[in-house]
C-alpha positions in Angstrom: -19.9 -23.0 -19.9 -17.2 -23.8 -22.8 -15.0 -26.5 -22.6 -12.2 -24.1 -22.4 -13.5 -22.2 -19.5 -14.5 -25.8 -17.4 -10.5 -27.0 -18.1 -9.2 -23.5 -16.9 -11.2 -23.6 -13.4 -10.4 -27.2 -12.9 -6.7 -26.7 -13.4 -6.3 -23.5 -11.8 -8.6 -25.5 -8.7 -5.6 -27.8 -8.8 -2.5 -25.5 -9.2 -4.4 -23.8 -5.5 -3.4 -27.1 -4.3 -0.1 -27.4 -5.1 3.0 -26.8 -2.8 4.2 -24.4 -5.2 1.3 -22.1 -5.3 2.0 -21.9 -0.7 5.3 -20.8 -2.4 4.1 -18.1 -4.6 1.9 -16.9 -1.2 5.4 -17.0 0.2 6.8 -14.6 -2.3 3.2 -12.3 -2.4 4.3 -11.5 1.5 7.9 -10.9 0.8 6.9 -8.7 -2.1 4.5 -6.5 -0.1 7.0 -6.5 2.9 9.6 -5.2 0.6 7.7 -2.4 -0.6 6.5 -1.4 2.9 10.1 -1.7 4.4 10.4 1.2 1.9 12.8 -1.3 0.2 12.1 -0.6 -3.4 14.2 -2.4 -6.2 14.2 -3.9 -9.5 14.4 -7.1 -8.8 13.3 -9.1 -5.2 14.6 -12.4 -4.7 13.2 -15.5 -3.0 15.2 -18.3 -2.1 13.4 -21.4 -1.8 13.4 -23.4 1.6 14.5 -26.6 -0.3 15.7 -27.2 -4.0 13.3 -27.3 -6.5 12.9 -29.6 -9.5 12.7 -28.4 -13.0 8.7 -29.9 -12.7 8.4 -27.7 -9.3 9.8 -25.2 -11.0 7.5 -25.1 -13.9 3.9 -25.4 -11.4 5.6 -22.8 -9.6 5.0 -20.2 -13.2 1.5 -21.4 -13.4 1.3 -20.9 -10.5 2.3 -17.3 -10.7 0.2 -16.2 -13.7 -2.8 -17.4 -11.7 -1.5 -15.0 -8.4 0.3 -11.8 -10.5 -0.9 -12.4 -14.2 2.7 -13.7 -15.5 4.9 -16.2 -15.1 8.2 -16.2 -13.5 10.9 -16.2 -16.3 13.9 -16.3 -13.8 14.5 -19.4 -11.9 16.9 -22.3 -10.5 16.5 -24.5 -8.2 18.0 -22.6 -5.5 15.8 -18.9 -5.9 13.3 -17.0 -7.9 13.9 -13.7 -8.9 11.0 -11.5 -9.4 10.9 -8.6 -11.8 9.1 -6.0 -10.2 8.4 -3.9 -13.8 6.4 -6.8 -14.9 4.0 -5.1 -12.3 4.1 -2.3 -13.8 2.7 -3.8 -17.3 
């Protein structure tokens, strides 16, 4: 095994523990409720339970390139706003 590969599986073993990774879960299911409501839209937006830090914020889009294979360019500390044509890539 490279080096490369060994540091990618331990730090993607760690972002699975994070806080923020039960938050991108939380956005998976509000995703695929959206899309079953029919509620189909550019843009779905999650609003976080409690404000995040600018650290949170940043393991939260690791986070999401390990769960949807790209990171989560629009963000505060009060929401995320997922764009929906990035699934489409």
């Amino acid at each position: 095994m490279s080096s490369k590969q060994e540091i990618k599986d331990l730090f993607v073993a760690e972002l699975l523990n994070t806080p923020e990774y039960q938050i991108i879960l939380n956005i998976k299911q509000l995703i695929l409720n959206e899309i079953a409501t029919p509620n189909i839209q550019e843009n779905v937006i999650y609003t976080f339970e409690n404000l995040l830090t600018k650290d949170q914020q940043n393991i939260l889009s690791l986070c999401s390139i390990v769960e949807f294979g790209f990171k989560i360019d629009n963000m505060n500390e009060f929401c995320a706003v997922i764009d929906m044509k990035k699934f489409l890539d």
